[in-house]
C-alpha positions as CSV (number, residue, x, y, z in Angstrom):
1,X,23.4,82.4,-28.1
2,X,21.4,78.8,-27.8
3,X,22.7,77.0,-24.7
4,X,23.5,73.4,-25.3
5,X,20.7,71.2,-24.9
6,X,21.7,68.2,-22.4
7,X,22.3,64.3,-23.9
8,X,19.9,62.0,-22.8
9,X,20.5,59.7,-19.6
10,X,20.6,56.3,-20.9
11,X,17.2,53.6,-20.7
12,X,17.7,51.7,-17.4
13,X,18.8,48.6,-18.1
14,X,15.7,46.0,-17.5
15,X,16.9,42.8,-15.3
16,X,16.4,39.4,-16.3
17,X,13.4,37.8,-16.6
18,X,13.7,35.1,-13.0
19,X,13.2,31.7,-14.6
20,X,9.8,29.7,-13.0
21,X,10.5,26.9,-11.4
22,X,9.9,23.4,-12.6
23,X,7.2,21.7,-10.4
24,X,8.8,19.2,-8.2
25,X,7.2,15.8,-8.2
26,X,5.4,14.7,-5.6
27,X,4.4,11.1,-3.8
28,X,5.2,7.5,-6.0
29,X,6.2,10.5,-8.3
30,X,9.2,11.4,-6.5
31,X,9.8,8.0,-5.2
32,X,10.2,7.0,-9.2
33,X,12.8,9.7,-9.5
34,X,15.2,9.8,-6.5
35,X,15.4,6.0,-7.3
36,X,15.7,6.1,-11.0
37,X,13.1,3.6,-11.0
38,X,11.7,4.6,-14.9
39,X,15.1,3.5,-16.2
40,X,15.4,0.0,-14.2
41,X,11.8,-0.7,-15.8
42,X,12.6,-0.1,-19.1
43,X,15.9,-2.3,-18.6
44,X,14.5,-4.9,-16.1
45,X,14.7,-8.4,-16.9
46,X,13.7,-11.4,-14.8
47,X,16.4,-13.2,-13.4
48,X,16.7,-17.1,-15.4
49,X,16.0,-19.8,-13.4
50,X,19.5,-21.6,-12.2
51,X,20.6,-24.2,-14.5
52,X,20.4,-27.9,-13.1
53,X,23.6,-29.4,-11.8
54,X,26.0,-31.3,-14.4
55,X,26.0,-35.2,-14.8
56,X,28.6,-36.7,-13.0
57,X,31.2,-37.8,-15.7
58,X,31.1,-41.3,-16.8
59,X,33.7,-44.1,-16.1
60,X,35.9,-44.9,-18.8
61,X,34.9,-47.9,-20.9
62,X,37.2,-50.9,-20.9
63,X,38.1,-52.6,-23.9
64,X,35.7,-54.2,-25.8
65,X,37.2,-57.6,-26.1
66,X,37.2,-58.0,-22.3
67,X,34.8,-61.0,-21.8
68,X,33.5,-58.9,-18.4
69,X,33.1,-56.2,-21.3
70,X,28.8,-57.2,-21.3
71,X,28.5,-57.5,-17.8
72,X,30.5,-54.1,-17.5
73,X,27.7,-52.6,-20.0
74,X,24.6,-53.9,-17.6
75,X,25.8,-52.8,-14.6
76,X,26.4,-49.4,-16.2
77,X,23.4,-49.2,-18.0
78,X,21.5,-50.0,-15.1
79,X,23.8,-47.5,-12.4
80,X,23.3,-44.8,-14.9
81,X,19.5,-45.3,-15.0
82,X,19.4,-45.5,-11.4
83,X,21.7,-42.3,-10.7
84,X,19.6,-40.2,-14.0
85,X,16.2,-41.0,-11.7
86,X,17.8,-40.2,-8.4
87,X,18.9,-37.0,-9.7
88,X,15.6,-36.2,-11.4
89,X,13.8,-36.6,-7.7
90,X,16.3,-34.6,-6.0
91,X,16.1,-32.0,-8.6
92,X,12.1,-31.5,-8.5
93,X,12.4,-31.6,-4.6
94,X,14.9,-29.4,-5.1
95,X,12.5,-26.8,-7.1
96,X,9.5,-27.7,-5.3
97,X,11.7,-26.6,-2.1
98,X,12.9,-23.1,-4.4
99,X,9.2,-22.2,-4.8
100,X,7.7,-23.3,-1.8
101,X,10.7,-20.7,-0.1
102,X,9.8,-18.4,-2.5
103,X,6.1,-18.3,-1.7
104,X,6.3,-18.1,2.2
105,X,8.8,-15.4,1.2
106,X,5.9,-13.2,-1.4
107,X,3.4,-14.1,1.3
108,X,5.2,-12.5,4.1
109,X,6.4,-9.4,2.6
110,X,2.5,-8.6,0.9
111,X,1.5,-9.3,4.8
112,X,4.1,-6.9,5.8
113,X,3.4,-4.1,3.0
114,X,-0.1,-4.5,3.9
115,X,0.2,-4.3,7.8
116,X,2.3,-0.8,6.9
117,X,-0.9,0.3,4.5
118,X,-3.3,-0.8,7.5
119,X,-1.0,1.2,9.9
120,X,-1.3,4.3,8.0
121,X,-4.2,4.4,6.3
122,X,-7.1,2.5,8.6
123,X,-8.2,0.7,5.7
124,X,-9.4,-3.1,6.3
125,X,-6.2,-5.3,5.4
126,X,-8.6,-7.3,2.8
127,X,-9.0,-4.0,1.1
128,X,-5.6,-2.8,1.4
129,X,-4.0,-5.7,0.2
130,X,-6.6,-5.9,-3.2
131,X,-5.6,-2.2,-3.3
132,X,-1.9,-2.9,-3.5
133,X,-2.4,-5.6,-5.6
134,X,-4.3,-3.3,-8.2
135,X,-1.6,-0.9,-7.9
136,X,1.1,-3.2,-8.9
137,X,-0.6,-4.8,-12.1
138,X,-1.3,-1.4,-13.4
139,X,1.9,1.1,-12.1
140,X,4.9,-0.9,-13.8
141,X,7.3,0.9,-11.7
142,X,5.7,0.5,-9.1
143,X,5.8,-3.2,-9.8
144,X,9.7,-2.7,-10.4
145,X,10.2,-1.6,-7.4
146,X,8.3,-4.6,-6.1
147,X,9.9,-7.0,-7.8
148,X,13.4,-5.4,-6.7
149,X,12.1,-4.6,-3.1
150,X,14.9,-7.1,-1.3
151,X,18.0,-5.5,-3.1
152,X,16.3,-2.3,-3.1
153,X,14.5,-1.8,0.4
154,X,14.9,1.7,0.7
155,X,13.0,2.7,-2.7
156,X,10.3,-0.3,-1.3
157,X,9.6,1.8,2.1
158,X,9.5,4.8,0.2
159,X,6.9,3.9,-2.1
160,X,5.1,2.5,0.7
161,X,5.1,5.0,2.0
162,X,3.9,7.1,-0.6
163,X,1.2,4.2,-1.6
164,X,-0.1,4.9,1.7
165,X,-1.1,8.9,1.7
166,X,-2.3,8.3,-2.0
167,X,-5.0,5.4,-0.7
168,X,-5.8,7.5,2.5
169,X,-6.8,10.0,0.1
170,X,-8.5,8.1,-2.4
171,X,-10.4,5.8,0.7
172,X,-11.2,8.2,3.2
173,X,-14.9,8.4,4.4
174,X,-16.8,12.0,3.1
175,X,-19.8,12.9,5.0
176,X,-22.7,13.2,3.0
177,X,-23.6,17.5,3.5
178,X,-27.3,16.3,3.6
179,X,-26.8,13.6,6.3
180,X,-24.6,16.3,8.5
181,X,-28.2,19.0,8.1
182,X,-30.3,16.2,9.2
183,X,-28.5,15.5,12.1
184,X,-27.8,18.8,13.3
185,X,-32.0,19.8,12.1
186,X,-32.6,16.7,14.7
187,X,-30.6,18.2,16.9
188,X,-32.0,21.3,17.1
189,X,-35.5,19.9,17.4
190,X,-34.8,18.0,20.4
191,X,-33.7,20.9,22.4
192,X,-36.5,22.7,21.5
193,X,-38.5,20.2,22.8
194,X,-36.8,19.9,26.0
195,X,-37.0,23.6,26.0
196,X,-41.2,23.9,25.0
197,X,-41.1,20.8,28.3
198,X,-39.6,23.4,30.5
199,X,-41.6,25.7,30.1
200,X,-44.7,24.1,29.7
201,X,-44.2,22.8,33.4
202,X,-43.4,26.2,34.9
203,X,-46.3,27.3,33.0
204,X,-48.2,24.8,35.0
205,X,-47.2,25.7,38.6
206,X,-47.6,29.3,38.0
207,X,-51.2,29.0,37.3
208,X,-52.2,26.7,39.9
209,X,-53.5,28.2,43.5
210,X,-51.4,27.1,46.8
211,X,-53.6,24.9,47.4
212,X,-53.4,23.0,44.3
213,X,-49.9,23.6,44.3
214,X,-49.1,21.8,47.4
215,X,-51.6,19.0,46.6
216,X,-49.3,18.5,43.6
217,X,-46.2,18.2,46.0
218,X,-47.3,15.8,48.1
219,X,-48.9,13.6,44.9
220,X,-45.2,13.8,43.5
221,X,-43.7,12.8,47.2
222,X,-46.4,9.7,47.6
223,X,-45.0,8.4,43.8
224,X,-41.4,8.7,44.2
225,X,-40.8,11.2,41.5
């Protein structure tokens, strides 16, 4: 009688293939996404300029038949024209004030973004600010996050921070391979030299006689050598 034949053990089940891991950004990279910068550039608008102050509101006219009525009409005609220029000067002193603030204000944080480049990076602050300049005409977040820097000063550090190992990188001094040979070939010949001077001297005194020998000693005593 046939013995029974034993089922099969079932296929091990095969575990699941581990998903790879998306490659985390790195530098201005990851500045742009922890401060959602792409989306505030693609939404940024410039703030409009503040609208001018309202016209003070004008007396009430009397009535027509007054006989003051055409004096009442000069005198306003010419207060209005003098109020209308006053405000027109105060209002360009005004805006000349607005951008002459606004100016110191660009000019000191470009010296202070620079002096934070210059820190970090060595680079001459002419170059670092034309660097940074560069940067922010042709990175447009990077320019958002200019432009937003005082509401936004952590993302501004950040990127300056980043700005800063990407031009260390990109400015840094390379040694020239050949330059490096020369030098150590130059090297090496100048201690062989001192070397072939050595010897050439012991050479000397070991084929003189004592005699000559201590001639030579007192020759070197009577010049000081």
């Amino acid at each position: 009688m046939a013995e029974p034949q034993a089922a099969p053990s079932p296929a091990p089940a095969q575990a699941p293939a581990t998903p790879t891991p998306e490659p985390q950004p790195q530098g201005l990279e990851k500045v742009y996404k922890d401060f959602n910068i792409e989306a505030e550039a693609a939404t940024f608008k410039p703030e409009p300029p503040a609208a001018p102050a309202p016209a003070p509101a004008v007396p009430k006219v009397p009535d027509p038949f007054d006989p003051n009525f055409p004096a009442y009409q000069a005198q306003l005609a010419q207060g209005l024209t003098a109020l209308s220029q006053a405000t027109t000067q105060m209002q360009g002193q005004f805006t000349a004030l607005q951008q002459e603030l606004g100016r110191r204000q660009v000019e000191a944080d470009i010296k202070q973004a620079v002096g934070i480049l210059t820190e970090k990076t060595g680079l001459d602050p002419d170059i670092a600010e034309v660097a940074l300049e560069s940067k922010a005409r042709k990175d447009p977040k990077f320019l958002q996050i200019w432009n937003n820097r005082t509401k936004n000063p952590k993302a501004f550090q950040a990127a300056l921070e980043a700005v800063s190992g990407e031009f260390k990188d990109r400015f840094s001094v390379k040694q020239d391979p050949q330059l490096v040979e020369n030098q150590r070939a130059i090297r090496a010949s100048q201690q062989q030299m001192a070397v072939t001077q050595r010897t050439s001297e012991q050479d000397k005194w070991a084929e003189m006689t004592p005699a000559e020998r201590e001639a030579e000693r007192n020759r070197i005593r009577r010049s000081g050598m």
